[in-house]
Structure formats: structure tokens, C-alpha cells
C-alpha positions in Angstrom: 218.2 15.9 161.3 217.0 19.3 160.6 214.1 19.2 158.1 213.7 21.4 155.1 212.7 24.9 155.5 210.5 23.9 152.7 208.5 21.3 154.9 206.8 23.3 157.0 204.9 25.6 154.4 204.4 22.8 152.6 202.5 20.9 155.1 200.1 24.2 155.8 199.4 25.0 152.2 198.2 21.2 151.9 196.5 21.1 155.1 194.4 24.6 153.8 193.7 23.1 150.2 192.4 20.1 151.7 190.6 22.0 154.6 188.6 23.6 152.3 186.4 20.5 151.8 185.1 20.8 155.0 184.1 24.2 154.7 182.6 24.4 151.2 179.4 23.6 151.9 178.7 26.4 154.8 179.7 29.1 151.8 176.7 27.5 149.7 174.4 26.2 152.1 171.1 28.6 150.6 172.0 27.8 147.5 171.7 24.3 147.9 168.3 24.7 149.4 166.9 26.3 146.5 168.2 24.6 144.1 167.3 21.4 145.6 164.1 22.4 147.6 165.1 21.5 150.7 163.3 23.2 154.2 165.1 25.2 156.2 166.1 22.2 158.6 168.6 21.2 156.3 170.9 23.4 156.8 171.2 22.3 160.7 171.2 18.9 159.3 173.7 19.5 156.6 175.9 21.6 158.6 176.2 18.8 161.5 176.8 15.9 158.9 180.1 16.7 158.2 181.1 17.0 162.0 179.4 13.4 162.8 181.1 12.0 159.5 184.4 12.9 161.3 183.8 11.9 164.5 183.0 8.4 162.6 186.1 8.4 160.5 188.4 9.8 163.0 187.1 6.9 165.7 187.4 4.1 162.7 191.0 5.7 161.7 192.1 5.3 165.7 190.6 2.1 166.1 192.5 0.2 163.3 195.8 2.9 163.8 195.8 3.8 160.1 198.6 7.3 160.1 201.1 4.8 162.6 200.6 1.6 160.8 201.1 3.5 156.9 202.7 6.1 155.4 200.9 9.4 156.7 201.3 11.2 153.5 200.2 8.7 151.4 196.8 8.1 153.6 196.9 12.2 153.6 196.6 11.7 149.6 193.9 8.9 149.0 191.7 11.2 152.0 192.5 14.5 149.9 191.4 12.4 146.7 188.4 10.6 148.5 186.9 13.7 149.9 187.2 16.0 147.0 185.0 13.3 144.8 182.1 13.3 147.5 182.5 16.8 147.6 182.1 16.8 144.2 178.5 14.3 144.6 176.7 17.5 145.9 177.0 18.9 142.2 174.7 15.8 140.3 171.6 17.3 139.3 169.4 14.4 140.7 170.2 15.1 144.4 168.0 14.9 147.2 168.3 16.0 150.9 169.7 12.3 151.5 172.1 12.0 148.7 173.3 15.5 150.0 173.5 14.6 153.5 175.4 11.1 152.1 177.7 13.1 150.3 178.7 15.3 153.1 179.3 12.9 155.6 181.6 10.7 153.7 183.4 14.0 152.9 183.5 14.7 156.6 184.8 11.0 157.0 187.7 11.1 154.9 188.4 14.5 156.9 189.7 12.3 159.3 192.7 11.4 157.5 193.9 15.0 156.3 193.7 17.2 159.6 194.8 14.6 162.1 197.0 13.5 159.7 198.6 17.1 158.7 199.6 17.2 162.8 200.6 13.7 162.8 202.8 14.7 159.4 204.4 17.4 161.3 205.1 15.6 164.7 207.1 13.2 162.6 209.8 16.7 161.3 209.3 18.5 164.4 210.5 16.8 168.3 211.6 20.2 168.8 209.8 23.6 168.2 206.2 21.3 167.6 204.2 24.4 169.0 205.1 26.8 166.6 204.7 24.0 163.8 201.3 23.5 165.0 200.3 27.1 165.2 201.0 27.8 161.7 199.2 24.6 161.0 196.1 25.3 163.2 196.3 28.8 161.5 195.3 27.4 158.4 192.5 25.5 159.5 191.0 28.6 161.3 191.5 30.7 158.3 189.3 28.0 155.9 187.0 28.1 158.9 186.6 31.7 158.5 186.4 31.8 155.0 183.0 31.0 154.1 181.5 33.8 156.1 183.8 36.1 153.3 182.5 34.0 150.6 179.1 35.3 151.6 180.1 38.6 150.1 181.9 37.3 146.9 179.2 34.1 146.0 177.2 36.7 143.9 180.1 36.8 141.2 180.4 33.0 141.4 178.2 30.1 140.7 177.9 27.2 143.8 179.0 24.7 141.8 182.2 26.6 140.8 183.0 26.8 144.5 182.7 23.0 145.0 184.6 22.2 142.1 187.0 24.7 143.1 187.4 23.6 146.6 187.7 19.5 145.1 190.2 20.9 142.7 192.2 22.8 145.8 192.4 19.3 147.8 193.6 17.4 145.0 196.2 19.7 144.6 197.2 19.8 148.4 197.2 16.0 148.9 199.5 15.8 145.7 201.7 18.3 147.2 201.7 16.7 150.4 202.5 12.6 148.8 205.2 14.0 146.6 207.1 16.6 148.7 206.5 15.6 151.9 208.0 11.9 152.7 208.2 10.4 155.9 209.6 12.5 158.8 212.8 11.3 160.7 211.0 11.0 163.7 208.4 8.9 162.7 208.0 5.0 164.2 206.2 2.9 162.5 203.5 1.1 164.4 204.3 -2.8 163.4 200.9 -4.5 163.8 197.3 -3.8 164.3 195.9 -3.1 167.7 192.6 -2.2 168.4 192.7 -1.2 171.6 195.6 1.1 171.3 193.2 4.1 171.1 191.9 3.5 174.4 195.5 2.3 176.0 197.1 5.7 175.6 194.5 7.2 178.1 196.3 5.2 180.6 199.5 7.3 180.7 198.3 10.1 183.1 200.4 12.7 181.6 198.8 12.3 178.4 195.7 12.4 180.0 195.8 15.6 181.6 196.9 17.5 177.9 193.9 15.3 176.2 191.1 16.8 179.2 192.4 20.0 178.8 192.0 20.2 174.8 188.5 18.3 175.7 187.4 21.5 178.1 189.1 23.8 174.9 186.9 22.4 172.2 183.9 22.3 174.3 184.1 26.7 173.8 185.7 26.5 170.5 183.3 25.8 167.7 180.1 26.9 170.1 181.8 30.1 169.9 182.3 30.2 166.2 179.0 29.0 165.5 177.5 31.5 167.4 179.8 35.0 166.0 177.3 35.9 163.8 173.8 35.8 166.1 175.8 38.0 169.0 176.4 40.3 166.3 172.6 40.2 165.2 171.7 40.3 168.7 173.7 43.1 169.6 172.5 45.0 166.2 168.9 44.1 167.6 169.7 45.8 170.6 171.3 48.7 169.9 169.5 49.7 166.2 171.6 52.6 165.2 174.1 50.0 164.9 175.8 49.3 161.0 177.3 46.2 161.2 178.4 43.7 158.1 178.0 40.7 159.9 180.3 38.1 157.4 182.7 40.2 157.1 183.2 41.2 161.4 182.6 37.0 161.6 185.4 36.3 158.7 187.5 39.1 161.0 186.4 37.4 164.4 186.8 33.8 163.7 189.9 34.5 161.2 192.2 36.4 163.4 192.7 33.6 165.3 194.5 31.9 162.8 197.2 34.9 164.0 197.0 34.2 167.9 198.1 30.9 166.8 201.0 31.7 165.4 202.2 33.8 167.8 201.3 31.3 170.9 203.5 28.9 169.1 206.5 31.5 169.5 205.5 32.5 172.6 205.0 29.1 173.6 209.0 28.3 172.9 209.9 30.5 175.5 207.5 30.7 178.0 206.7 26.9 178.3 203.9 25.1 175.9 201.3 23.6 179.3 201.8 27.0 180.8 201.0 29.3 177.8 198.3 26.6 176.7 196.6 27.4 180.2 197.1 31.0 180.6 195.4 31.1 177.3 192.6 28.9 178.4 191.9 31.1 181.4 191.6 33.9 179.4 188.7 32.4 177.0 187.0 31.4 180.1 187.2 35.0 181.3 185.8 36.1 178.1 182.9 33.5 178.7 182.1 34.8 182.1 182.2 38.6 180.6 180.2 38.1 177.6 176.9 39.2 179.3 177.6 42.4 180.8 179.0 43.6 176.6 175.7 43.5 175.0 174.9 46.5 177.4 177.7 48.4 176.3 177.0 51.0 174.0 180.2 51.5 172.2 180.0 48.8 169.3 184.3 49.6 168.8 183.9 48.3 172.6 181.9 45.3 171.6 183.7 44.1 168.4 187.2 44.4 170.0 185.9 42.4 172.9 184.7 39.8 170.0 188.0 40.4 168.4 189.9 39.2 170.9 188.0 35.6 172.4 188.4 35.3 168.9 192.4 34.9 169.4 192.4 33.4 172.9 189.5 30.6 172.2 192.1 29.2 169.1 195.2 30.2 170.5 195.8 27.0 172.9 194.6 24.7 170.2 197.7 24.0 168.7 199.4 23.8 172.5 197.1 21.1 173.3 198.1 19.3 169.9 201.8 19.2 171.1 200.7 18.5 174.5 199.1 15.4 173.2 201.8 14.1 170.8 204.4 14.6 173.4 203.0 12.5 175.9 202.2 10.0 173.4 204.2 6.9 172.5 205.8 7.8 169.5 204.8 4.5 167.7 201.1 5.1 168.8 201.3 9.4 167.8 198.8 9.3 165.1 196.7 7.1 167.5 196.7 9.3 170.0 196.0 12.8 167.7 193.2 11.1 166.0 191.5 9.7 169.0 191.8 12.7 170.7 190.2 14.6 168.2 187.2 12.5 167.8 186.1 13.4 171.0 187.0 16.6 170.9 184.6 17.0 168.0 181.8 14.8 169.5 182.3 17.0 172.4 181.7 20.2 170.4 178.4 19.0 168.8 177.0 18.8 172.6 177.9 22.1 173.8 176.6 23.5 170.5 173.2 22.0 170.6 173.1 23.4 174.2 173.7 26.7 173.5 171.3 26.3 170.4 168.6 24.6 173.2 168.8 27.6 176.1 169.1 30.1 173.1 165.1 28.9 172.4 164.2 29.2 176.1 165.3 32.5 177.3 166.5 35.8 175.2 169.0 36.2 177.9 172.6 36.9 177.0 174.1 35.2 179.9 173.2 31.5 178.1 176.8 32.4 176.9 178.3 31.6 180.3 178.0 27.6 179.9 180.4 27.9 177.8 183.1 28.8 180.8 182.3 25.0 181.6 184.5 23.6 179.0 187.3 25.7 180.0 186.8 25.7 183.7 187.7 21.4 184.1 190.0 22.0 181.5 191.8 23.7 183.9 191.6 21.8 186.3 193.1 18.8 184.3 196.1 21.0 183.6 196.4 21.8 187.4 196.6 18.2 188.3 199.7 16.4 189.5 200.6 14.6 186.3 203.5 15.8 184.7 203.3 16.8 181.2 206.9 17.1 178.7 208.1 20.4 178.6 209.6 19.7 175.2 209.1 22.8 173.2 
């Protein structure tokens, strides 16, 4: 049965509305430490919260098999509503640093039942053409991930509070959308009972292995690279002083643009073969890792920026390839298992390799501490290149 064209864009807009909770707090950060007197810790600490509290909630949704075992757009609905009320906690007037940090991480937690989900959601309309469903969907995550460093140039027009309300208001609306227009997709198989070691069980299939190692090497790069847009733009500034740069604006650019490359993978992806265009792309971001020394010496910042410009696309742009990757090889009563689980250690895996960077980064000035993060993608491929043999499904 072929779904709705109205489906699909309704499953982005809701996964973007509800995104937003997860990025909200990066657009207000220093405002929350003056108004609240925090030190300047907190904003590592605050920033990481919402990371552990999905790793938590993504391992706890896995475990019990909540998007197989109930209807993913209703547990997409009670998330959106969840984690736009803790979002709202920040607001009270009588918070501290640990009613802050509280408040993020359950809003983190019930992150694990929207973006998961969403994927889950669309793997349930979309057997066929799941790549370019994903892109669009990962597009709209890596858009809301870019979209603090703009709000960094609009927060002087509005309060911090009227940006968390907003954003609580944005994922209310996107989990009603989502429970009332989006029901059950035909390809969706209800798991029938509880098993708790289903999240570990699907590791067996090696097929299914291979895809979930290969998104693992992708995310080590990912948010490393992300977090760290903005300080190779300061450092090359540093370096080169006749330099002009506005640095949340070329980061919103950066980061956003590979909301695009996703997109068009997904197309590209329908023709050319999802594992293959998943690990060209992987080799490419690897590439960029290995390169990224030897463009802080170049003097042309056009140079620079378009070099930036483009990891940008290629460190996203398999994201979504993985996804389908994973959800093929999955059982299709354990899907939302397997997505979920998969992306709790992708994301555990991402707060290692940015701590790392963040570790060398205080030992040495050198540019080439950039390098390590070629690891990630480096077994990555080598998962794909292994003899297991993964759907070619588009």
C-alpha cells in the first residue's frame, strides 16, 4: 500500500518541532548562567546532560521494546508532551544548577522516544525508498542542530524564556500532529510480548551487525565535529588576524548544510546502492579528517570555509544510510529495538570521542589533534568491508 504523500512531511515537520527540545538549551546557555549564577562549568555540564539523559532513555526504551510493543505515534506524543514540560522546568525562578541539570536530562530522556521513534514511524510507511525517507528526516534533525548557533544572532530581540516556551510549544504541536495524522504504518509488526534481551539478540544477525559498526565509526566523527565548528573557526581567525569571520552564522551554515547532503544521499542512494553510497560517503569524512591539519595553513579563508563547508555535508550525509541499513537488517517485529539500541551507543560513543578531542585540545595547540577523529570512520569501514551481507533494499 502506497502511503500518503502527506506522510512523509508530516513525519519531518513533527520530528523538527519536537527536535527543538533538545537544542533549546545550547541557544540560551549564557543566559542561564547569569541569571541563575552558575560558573562557567555549567555549560559543559549542562550541555552533556541532555546527551547522557538519552543514552539513559534510549537504553531503558530498548530494553523493555517500548516503539515495537505500542503504538509509535502514540509513545512519539506522551515523549513530545513529556519533554516539553521539563523543558519548560528550566523557566521556575527558584532553579539551581541541579534542578537545571534535572530538568535537562529528563528532557534528554524522553528524547528517546521522539527521534528513534520518528525513524521507527517511517520504517513502518517506507519498505521501499527508506533512504530518501530518512534523509529528509535526518535533515531535519541537522537543521535544529544548527539552529541555535543562528539563534545566537537573533536572542537579543527575544527573551530566554520566550525561546523555551516557544520550543515546548513547537513539540507539543509536533507530537499532536504526529498521534493524530500519522497512524500506524502498513508495515509495522507488532512485537507481542516483552523481552529484555531482545536489544542485545539483534547483534547476533551479522548483517545487522556490520550496518550498526559502521553507523558506530560514523557518530564517533559526527557530533566531535559539530561541537568543534566554531573553535576551528576561532583558531583559524587566531591564526590568520586579518581574518572577518561571524562565527554562528559560518557554524549555522557548516553544520546546517548537511541537512541538504542528506537529502540528496537519500536520492542518490536509490540508485547507486544505500551500503555503497553510505561508505563512499564515510571515506570521504575520513579524508576530510586526515586533511584538516594541513587547512589552517592555507591562507585563502574562501579555501578554508569551503573545505568546512563541505565535511559539513559528507560527516551527515551517511547518517540516514546507516538508519536504513539498520532497519533493514532488523527483524521487522524487533525494528524499533533495533533503531533505539543502536542509537544509544552511537551517542554514548559520541560523548567519548568528544571529551577526547576536548582532552588533547588542553595538551597541545596543534591542529593535527583533529586526526583522531579519522578513527571513527576508519573501522567503520572496515565493518562495511566485511563479508556479511547487508539488504540492498532501497
Amino acid at each position: 500500500m502506497k502511503p500518503s504523500k502527506t506522510i512523509l512531511p508530516i513525519i519531518v515537520l513533527s520530528q523538527f518541532c519536537c527536535t527543538s527540545l533538545w537544542f533549546a538549551g545550547n541557544g540560551v546557555m549564557r543566559d542561564l548562567v547569569a541569571t541563575f549564577g552558575l560558573s562557567e562549568s555549567a555549560v559543559g555540564h549542562l550541555t552533556s546532560v541532555v546527551q547522557f539523559g538519552f543514552i539513559v532513555g534510549t537504553l531503558l526504551f530498548a530494553i523493555l521494546s517500548i516503539s515495537d510493543r505500542f503504538s509509535p505515534s502514540k509513545v512519539f506524543f506522551s515523549c513530545a508532551v513529556l519533554g516539553a514540560l521539563f523543558n519548560l522546568g528550566v523557566i521556575w525562578e527558584g532553579n539551581g544548577l541541579a534542578s537545571i541539570l534535572f530538568f535537562r536530562f529528563l528532557t534528554g530522556f524522553f528524547l528517546a522516544g521522539i527521534y528513534p521513534v520518528g525513524m521507527k514511524i517511517a520504517a513502518d510507511y517506507y519498505e521501499k525508498g527508506l533512504g530518501k525517507s530518512l534523509g529528509y528526516l535526518v535533515g531535519a534533525l541537522v537543521v535544529g542542530t544548527a539552529f541555535p548557533h543562528l539563534l545566537k544572532e537573533m536572542t537579543h530581540t527575544l527573551s530566554w524564556k520566550t525561546v523555551l516556551m516557544a520550543t515546548s510549544s513547537l513539540a507539543v504541536l509536533g507530537g499532536a500532529l504526529m498521534v493524530s495524522l500519522v497512524p500506524d504504518g502498513p508495515y509495522r509488526k507488532r512485537g507481542q510480548q516483552l523481552q529484555l534481551s531482545a536489544f542485545l539478540k539483534v547483534f547476533g544477525n551479522g548483517s545487522f551487525r556490520s550496518a550498526a559498526f559502521g553507523y558506530f565509526g560514523h557518530m564517533w566523527e559526527l557530533y566531535a565535529f559539530w561541537a568543534f565548528v566554531p573553535i576551528m573557526l576561532q583558531t583559524y581567525a587566531l591564526v590568520h588576524p586579518a581574518t572577518t569571520f561571524n562565527i554562528p552564522l559560518l557554524s549555522f551554515f557548516i553544520i546546517g548544510i548537511g541537512g541538504l547532503a542528506c537529502v540528496f544521499g537519500g536520492y542518490v542512494a536509490q540508485v547507486a546502492g544505500t551500503k555503497r553510497v553510505a561508505f563512499m560517503v564515510l571515506l570521504l569524512s575520513c579524508a576530510c579528517c586526515l586533511m584538516s591539519p594541513l587547512l589552517f595553513a592555507q591562507q585563502s579563508e574562501v579555501l578554508f570555509v569551503s573545505f568546512l563547508m563541505f565535511w559539513g555535508m559528507v560527516v551527515i550525509a551517511d547518517s540516514p544510510l546507516f538508519s536504513t541499513l539498520v532497519a533493514q537488517n532488523a527483524s521487522p517485529e524487533v525494528k524499533g529495538t533495533a533503531l533505539t539500541i543502536v542509537n544509544c551507543f552511537g551517542f554514548a560513543i559520541t560523548i567519548v570521542s568528544i571529551q577526547l578531542l576536548n582532552e588533547m585540545r588542553t595538551l597541545t595547540n596543534s591542529n593535527t589533534v583533529y586526526i583522531i577523529l579519522a578513527l571513527g570512520p576508519i573501522l567503520g569501514l572496515a565493518a562495511l568491508a566485511s563479508k556479511n551481507k547487508l539488504q540492498k533494499t532501497q
